[in-house]
C-alpha positions as CSV (number, residue, x, y, z in Angstrom):
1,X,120.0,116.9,123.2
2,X,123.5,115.7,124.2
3,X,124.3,113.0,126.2
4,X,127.9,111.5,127.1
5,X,129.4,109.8,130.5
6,X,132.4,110.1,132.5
7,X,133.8,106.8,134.2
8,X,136.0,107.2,136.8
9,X,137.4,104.2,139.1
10,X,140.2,102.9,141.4
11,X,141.6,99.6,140.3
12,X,143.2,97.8,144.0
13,X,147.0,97.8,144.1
14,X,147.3,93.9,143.5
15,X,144.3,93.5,140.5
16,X,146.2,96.9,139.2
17,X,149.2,94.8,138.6
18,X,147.0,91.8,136.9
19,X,146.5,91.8,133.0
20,X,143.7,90.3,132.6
21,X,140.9,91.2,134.7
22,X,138.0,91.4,131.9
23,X,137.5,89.7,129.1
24,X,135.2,93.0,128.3
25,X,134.0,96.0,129.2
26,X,132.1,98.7,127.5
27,X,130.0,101.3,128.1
28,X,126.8,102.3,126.0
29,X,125.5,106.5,125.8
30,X,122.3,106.6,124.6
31,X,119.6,109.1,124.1
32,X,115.6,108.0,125.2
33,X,112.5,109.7,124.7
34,X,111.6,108.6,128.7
35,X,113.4,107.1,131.2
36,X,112.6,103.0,130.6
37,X,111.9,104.1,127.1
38,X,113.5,102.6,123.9
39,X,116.4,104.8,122.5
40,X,116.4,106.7,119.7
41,X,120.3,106.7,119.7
42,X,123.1,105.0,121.2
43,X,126.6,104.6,120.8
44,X,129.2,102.2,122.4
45,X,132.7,102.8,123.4
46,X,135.0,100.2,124.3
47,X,136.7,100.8,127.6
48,X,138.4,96.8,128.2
49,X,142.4,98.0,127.9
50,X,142.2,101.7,130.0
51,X,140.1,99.1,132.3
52,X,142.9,96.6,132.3
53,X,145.7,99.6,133.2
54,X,144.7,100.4,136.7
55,X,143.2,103.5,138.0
56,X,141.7,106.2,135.8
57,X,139.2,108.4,133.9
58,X,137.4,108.4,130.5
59,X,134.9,110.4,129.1
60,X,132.8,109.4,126.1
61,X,132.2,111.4,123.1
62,X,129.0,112.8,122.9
63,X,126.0,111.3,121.3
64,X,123.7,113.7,120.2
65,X,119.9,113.7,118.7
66,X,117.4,116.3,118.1
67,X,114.5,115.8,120.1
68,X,112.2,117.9,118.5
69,X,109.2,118.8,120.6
70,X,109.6,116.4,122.9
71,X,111.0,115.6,126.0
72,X,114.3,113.7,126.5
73,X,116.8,111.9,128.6
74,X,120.1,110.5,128.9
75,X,121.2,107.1,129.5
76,X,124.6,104.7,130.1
77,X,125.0,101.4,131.0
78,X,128.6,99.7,132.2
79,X,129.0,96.4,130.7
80,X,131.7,94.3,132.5
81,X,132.5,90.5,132.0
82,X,135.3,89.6,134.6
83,X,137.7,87.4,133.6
84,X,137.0,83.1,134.5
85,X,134.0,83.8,136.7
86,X,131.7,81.5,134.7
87,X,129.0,84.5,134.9
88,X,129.3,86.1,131.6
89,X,128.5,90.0,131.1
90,X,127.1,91.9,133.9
91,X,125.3,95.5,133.4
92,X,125.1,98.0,135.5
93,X,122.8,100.8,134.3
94,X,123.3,104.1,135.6
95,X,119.9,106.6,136.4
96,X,118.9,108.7,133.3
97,X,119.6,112.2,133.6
98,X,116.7,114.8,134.7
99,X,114.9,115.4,131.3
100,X,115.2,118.6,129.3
């Protein structure tokens, strides 16, 4: 099995022209026997500066993991810590693909 992710976003006009909007941001590709099961692979990619740019697109490379017999699915989640807001690293996880 093969799993990657594609972000794509729209950064507003006035945060597009401010540097620092994160102090991170990364998003995680991982490969999982279920859907809320633990992964048997996962890989990180650090999207922070193309973040910080403005608008635009990034695909991951692909993580990949031989399933054997069983079934399996693919997972991301976005991890973004905004800049000053006291809140600390927010994730957003994104629904695992159907299972193959």
């Amino acid at each position: 099995m093969t799993a990657y992710a594609t972000l794509k976003w729209t950064a507003p006009r006035v945060l597009a022209r401010q540097v620092y909007i994160f102090d991170s941001a990364s998003i995680d590709v991982g490969i999982a026997r279920t859907a809320k099961g633990r992964r048997l692979i996962s890989r990180a990619y650090d999207v922070h500066d193309r973040l910080e740019k403005g608008s635009g697109t990034y695909t991951t490379g692909r993580v990949s993991y031989q399933a054997g017999a069983g079934r399996a699915v693919g997972q991301a989640a976005l991890h973004l810590n905004w800049n000053n807001d006291g809140h600390g690293t927010e994730t957003f996880l994104v629904r695992a693909s159907p299972s193959v």
